[in-house]
ROROVO-291656 format. One line per 5 residues: number of its first residue (from 1); their letters; for each residue x negated, y negated, z negated of N, C-alpha, C, O. Coordinates in nm, 2 decimals. Layout:
NUM> A> X/Y/Z/X/Y/Z/X/Y/Z/X/Y/Z ~ ...
This chain:
1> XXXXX> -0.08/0.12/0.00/0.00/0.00/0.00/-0.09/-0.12/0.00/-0.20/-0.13/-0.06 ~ -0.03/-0.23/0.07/-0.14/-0.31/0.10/-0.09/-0.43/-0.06/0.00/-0.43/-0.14 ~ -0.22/-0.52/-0.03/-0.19/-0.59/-0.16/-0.11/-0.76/-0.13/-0.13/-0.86/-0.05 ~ -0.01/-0.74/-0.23/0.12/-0.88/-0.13/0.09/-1.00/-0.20/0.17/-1.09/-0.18 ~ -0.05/-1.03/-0.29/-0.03/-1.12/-0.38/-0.08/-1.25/-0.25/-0.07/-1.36/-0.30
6> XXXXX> -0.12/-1.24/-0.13/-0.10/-1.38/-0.03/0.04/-1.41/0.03/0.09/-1.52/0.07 ~ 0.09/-1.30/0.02/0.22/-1.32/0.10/0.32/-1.36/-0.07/0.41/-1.45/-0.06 ~ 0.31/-1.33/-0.13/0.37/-1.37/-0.30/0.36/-1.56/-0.36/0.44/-1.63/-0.40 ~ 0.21/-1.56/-0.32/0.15/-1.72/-0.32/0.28/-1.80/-0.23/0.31/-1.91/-0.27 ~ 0.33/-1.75/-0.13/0.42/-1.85/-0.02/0.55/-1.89/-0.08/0.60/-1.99/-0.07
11> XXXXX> 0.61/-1.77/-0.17/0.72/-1.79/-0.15/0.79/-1.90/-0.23/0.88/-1.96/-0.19 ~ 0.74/-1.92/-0.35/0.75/-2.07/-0.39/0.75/-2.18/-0.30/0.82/-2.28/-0.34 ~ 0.69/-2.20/-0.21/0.63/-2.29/-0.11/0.78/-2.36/-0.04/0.80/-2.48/-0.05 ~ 0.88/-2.26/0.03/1.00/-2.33/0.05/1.11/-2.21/-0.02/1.16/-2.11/0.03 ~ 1.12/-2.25/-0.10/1.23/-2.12/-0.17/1.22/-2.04/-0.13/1.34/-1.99/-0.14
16> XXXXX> 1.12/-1.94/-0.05/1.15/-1.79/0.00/1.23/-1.79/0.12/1.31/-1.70/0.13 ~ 1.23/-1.89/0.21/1.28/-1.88/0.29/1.18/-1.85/0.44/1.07/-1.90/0.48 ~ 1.24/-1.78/0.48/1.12/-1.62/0.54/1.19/-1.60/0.71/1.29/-1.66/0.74 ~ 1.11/-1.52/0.79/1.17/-1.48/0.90/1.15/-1.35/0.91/1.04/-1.31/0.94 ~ 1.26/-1.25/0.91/1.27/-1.13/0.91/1.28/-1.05/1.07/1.37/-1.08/1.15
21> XXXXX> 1.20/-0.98/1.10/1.18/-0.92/1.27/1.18/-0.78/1.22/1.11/-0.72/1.14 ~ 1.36/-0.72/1.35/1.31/-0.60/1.30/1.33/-0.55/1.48/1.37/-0.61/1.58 ~ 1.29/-0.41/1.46/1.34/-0.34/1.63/1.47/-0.35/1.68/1.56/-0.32/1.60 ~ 1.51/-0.39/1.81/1.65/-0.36/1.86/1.59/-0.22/1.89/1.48/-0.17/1.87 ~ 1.75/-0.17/1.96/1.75/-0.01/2.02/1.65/-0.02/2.14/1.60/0.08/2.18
26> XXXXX> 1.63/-0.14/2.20/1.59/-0.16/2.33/1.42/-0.13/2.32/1.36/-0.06/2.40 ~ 1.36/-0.18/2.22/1.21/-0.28/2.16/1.17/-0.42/2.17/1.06/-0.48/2.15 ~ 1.29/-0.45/2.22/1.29/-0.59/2.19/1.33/-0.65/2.05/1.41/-0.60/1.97 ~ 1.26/-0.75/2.02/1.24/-0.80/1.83/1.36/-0.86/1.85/1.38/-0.94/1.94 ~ 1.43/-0.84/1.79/1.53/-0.92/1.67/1.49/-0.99/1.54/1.43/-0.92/1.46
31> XXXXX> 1.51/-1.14/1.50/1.45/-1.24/1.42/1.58/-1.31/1.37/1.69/-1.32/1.43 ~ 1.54/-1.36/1.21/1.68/-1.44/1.15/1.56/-1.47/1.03/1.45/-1.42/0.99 ~ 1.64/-1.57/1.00/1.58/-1.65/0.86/1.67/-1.62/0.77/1.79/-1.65/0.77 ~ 1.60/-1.54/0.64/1.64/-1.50/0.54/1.59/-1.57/0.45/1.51/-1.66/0.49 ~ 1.61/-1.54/0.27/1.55/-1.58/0.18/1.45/-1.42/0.13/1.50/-1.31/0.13
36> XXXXX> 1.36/-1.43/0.10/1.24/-1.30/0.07/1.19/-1.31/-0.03/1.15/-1.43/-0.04 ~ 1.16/-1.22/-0.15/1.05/-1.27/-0.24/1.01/-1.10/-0.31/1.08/-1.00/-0.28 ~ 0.92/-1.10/-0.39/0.85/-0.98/-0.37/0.90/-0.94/-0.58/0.90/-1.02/-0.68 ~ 0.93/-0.82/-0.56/0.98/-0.76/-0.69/0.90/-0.58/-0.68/0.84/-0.52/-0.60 ~ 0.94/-0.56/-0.79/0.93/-0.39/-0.83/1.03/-0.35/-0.76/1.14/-0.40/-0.77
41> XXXXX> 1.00/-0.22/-0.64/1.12/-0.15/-0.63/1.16/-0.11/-0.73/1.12/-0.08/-0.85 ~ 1.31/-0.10/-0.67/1.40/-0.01/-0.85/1.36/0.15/-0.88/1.36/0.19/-1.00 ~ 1.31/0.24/-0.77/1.31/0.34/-0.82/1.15/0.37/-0.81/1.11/0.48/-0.83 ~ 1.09/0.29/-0.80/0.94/0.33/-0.79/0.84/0.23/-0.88/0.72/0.23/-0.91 ~ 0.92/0.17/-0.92/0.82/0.00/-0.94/0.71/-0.04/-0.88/0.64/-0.12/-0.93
46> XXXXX> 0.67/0.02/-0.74/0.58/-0.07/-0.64/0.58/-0.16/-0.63/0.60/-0.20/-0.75 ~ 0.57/-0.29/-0.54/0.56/-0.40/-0.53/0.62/-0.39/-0.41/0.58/-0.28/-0.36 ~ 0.71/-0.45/-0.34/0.80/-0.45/-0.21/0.85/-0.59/-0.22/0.87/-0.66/-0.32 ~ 0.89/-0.63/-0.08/0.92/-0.73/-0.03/1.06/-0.72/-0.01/1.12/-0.64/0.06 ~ 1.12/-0.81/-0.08/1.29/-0.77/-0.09/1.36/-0.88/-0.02/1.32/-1.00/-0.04
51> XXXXX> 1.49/-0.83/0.07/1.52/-0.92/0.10/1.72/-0.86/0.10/1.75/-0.75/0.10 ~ 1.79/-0.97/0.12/1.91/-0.93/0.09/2.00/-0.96/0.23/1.98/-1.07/0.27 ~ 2.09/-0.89/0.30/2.15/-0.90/0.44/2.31/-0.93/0.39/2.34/-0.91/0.27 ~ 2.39/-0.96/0.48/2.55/-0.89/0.47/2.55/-0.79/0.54/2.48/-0.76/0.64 ~ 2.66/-0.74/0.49/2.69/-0.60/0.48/2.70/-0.57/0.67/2.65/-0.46/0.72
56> XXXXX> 2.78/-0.67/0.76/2.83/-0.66/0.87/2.68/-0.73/1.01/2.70/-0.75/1.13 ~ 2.55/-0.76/0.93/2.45/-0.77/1.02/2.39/-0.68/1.09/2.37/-0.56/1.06 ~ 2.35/-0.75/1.22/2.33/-0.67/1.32/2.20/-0.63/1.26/2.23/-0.54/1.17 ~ 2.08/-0.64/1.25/1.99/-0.62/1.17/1.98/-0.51/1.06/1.87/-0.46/1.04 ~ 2.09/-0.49/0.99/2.15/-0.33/0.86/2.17/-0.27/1.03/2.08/-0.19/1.04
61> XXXXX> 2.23/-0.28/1.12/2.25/-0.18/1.22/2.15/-0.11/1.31/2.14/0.01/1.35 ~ 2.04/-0.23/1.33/1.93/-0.16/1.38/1.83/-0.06/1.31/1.78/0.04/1.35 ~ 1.82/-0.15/1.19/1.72/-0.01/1.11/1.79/0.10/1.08/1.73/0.21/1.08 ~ 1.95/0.08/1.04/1.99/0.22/1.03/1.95/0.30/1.13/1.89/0.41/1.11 ~ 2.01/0.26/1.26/1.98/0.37/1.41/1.84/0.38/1.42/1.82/0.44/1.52
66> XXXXX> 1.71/0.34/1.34/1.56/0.36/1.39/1.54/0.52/1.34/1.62/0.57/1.27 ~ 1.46/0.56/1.36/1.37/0.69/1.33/1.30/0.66/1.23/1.28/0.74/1.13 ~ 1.26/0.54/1.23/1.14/0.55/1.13/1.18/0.35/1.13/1.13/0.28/1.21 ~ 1.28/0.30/1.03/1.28/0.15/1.03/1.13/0.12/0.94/1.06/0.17/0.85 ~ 1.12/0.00/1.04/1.00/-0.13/1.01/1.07/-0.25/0.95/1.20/-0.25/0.97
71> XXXXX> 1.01/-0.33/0.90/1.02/-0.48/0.91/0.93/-0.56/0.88/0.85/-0.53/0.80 ~ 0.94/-0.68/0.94/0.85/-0.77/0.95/0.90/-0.93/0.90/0.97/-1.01/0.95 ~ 0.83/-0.93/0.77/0.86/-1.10/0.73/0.77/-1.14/0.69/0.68/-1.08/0.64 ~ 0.77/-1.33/0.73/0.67/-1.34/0.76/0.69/-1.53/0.71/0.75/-1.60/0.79 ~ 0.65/-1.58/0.59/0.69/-1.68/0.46/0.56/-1.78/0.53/0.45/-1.74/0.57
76> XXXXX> 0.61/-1.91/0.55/0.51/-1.96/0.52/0.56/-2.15/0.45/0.68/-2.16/0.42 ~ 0.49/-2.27/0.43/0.47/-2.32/0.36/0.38/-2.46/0.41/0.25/-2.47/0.41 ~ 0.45/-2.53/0.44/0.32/-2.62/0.53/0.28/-2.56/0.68/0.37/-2.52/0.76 ~ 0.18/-2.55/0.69/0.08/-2.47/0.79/0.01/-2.34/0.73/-0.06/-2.28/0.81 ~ 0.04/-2.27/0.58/0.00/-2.17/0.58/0.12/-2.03/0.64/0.24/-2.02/0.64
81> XXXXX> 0.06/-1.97/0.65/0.16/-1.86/0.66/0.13/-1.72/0.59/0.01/-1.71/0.55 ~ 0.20/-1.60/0.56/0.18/-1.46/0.53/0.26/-1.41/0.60/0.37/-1.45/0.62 ~ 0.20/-1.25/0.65/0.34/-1.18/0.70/0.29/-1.08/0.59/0.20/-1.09/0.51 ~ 0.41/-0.95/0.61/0.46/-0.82/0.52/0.49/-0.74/0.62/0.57/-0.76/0.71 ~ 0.42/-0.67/0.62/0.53/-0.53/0.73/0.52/-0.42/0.69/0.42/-0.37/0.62
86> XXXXX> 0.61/-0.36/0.73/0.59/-0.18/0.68/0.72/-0.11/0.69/0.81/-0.16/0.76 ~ 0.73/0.03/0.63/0.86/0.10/0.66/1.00/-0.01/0.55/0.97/-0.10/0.47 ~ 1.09/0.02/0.57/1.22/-0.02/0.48/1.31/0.05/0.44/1.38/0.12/0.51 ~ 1.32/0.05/0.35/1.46/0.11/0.25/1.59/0.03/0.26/1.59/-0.09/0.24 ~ 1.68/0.08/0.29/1.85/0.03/0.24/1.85/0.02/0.12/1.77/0.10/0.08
91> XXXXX> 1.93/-0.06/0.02/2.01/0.03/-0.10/2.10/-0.10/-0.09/2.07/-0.22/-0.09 ~ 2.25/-0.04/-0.08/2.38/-0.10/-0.08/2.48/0.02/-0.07/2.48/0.14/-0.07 ~ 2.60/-0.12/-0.07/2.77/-0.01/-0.06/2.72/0.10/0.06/2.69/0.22/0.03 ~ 2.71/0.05/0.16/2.69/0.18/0.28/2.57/0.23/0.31/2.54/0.28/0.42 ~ 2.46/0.19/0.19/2.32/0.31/0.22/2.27/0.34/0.06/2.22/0.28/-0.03
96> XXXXX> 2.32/0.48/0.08/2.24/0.50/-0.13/2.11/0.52/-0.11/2.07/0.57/-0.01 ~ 2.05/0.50/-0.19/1.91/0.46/-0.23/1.90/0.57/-0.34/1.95/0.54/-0.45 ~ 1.86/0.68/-0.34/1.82/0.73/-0.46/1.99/0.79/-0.52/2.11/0.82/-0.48 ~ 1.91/0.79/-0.66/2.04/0.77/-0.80/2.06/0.63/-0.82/2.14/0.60/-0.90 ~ 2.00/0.54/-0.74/2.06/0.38/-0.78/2.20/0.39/-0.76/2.25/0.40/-0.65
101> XXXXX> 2.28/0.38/-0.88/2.47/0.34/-0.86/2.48/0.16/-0.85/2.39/0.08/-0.85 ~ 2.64/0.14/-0.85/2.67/0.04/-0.84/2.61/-0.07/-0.95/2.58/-0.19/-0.93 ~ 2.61/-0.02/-1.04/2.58/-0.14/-1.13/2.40/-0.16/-1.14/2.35/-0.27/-1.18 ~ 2.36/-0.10/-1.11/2.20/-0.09/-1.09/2.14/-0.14/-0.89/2.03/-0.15/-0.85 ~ 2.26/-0.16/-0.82/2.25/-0.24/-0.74/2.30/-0.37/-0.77/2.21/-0.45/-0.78
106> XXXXX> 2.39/-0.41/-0.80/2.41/-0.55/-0.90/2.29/-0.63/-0.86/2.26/-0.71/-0.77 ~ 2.22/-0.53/-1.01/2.08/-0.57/-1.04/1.99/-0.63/-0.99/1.93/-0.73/-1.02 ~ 1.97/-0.54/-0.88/1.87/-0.55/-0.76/1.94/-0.66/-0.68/1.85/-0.75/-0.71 ~ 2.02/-0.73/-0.61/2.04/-0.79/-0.55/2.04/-0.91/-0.64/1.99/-1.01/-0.58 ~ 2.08/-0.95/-0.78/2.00/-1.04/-0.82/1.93/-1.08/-0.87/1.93/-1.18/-0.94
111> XXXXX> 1.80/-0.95/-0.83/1.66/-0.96/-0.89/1.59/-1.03/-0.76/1.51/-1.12/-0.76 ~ 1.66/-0.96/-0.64/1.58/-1.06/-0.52/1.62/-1.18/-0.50/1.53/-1.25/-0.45 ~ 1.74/-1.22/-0.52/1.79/-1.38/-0.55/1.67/-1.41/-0.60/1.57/-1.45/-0.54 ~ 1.69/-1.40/-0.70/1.53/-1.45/-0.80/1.46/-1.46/-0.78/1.39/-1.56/-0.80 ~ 1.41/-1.33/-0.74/1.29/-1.35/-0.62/1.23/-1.41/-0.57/1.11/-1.44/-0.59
116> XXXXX> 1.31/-1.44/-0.49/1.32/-1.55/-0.38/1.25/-1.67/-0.42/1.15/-1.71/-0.37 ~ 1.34/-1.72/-0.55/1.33/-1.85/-0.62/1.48/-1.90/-0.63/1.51/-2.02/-0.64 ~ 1.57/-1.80/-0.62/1.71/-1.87/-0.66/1.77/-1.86/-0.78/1.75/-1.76/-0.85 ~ 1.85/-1.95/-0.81/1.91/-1.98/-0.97/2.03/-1.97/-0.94/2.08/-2.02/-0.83 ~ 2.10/-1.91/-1.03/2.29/-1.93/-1.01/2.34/-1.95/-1.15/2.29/-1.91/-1.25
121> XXXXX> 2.43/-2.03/-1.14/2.47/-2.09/-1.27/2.60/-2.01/-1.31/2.64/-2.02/-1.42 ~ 2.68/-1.92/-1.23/2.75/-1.81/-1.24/2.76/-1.66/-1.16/2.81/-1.63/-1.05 ~ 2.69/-1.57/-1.26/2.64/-1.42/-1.24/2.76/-1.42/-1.18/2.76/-1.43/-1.06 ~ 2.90/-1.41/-1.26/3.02/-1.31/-1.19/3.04/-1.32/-1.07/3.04/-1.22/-1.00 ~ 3.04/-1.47/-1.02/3.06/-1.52/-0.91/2.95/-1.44/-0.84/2.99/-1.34/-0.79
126> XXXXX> 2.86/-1.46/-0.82/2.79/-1.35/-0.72/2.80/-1.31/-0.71/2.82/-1.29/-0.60 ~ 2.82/-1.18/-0.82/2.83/-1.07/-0.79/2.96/-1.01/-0.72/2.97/-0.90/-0.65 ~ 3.04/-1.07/-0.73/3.17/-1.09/-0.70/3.15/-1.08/-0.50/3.19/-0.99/-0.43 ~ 3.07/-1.24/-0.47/3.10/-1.23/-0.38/2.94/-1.14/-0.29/2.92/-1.15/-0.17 ~ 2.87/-1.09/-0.36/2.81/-1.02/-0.30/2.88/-0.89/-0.27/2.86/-0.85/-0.15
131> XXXXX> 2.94/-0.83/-0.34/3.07/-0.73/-0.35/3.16/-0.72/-0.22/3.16/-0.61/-0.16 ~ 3.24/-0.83/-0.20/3.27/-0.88/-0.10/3.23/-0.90/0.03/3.30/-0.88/0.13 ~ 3.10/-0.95/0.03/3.03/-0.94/0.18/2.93/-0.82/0.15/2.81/-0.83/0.19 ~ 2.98/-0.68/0.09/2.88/-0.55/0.15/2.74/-0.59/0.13/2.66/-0.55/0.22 ~ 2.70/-0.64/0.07/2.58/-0.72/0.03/2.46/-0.58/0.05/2.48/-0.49/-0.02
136> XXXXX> 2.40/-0.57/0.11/2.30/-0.44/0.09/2.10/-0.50/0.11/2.07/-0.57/0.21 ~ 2.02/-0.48/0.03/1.92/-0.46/-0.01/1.79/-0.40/0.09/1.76/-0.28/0.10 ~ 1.73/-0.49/0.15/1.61/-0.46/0.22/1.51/-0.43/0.18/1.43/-0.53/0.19 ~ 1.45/-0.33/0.13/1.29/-0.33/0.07/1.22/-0.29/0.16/1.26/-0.20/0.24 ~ 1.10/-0.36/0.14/0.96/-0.36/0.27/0.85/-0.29/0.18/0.80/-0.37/0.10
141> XXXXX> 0.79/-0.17/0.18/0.71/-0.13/0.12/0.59/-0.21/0.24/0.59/-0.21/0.36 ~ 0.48/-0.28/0.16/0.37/-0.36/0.27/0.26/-0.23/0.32/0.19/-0.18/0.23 ~ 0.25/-0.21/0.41/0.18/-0.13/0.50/0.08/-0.26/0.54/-0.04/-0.25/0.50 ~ 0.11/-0.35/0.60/-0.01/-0.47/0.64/0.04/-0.60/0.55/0.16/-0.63/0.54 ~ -0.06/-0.69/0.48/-0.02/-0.79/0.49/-0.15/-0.88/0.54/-0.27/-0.85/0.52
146> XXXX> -0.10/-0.99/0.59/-0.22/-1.09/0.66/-0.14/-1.18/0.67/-0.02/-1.18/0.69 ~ -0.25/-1.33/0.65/-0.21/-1.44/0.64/-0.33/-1.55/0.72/-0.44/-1.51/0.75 ~ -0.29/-1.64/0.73/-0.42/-1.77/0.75/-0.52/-1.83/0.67/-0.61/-1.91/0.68 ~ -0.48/-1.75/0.56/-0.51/-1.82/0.41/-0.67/-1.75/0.38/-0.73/-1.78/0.28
């Protein structure tokens, strides 16, 4: 596993606001700006790059249909930059992850909030409406990371 502490340095830089590249069916890149920040996986406590989708993105569709999903994010801050890449995990309503259940995904999606660098002044309310938008859980175990830095 590669070491994320350059790609970790960024994300404070603009709240974790990241660009996520993953494969179409075709191999043409698909790209969207997410929020990213780096946590313990839940069932491993590695270091992974977490990021959070709705439930109805094209993007949960392509890595599902992959053989082997990748992803690529890539934080930067000024003129510096880091990317992350490596295989990815689901964990949501429509991908179980393990023994992770509902209330231990909760968790996870607002550990990567946090992550990120986000504050909420009401848990229920998120979780509520994470609930609601199928909220499901990107983890990037880092196979490469490289930066400018």
């Amino acid at each position: 596993m590669a070491d994320l502490s350059p790609f970790a340095a960024l994300v404070s830089g603009d709240r974790g606001l990241a660009v996520v590249s993953v494969a179409r069916p075709d191999g043409t890149v698909a790209a969207s700006v997410v929020n990213a920040g780096v946590l313990a996986h839940p069932l491993t406590g590695s270091p992974v790059v977490g990021v959070v989708a709705r439930g109805d993105a094209r993007k949960l569709g392509y890595l599902r249909a992959a053989r082997q999903p990748r992803v690529t994010v890539v934080l930067r801050a000024g003129w510096q930059w880091a990317a992350a890449e490596g295989p990815a995990e689901l964990a949501g309503p429509d991908d179980q992850l393990g023994d992770l259940d509902a209330g231990r995904l909760r968790l996870l999606l607002r550990d990567i909030f946090s992550a990120a660098g986000g504050t909420h002044e009401d848990w229920d309310t998120y979780d509520r409406t994470m609930a609601a938008e199928r909220r499901t859980a990107i983890l990037v175990a880092p196979q490469r990371v490289y930066s400018n830095r």
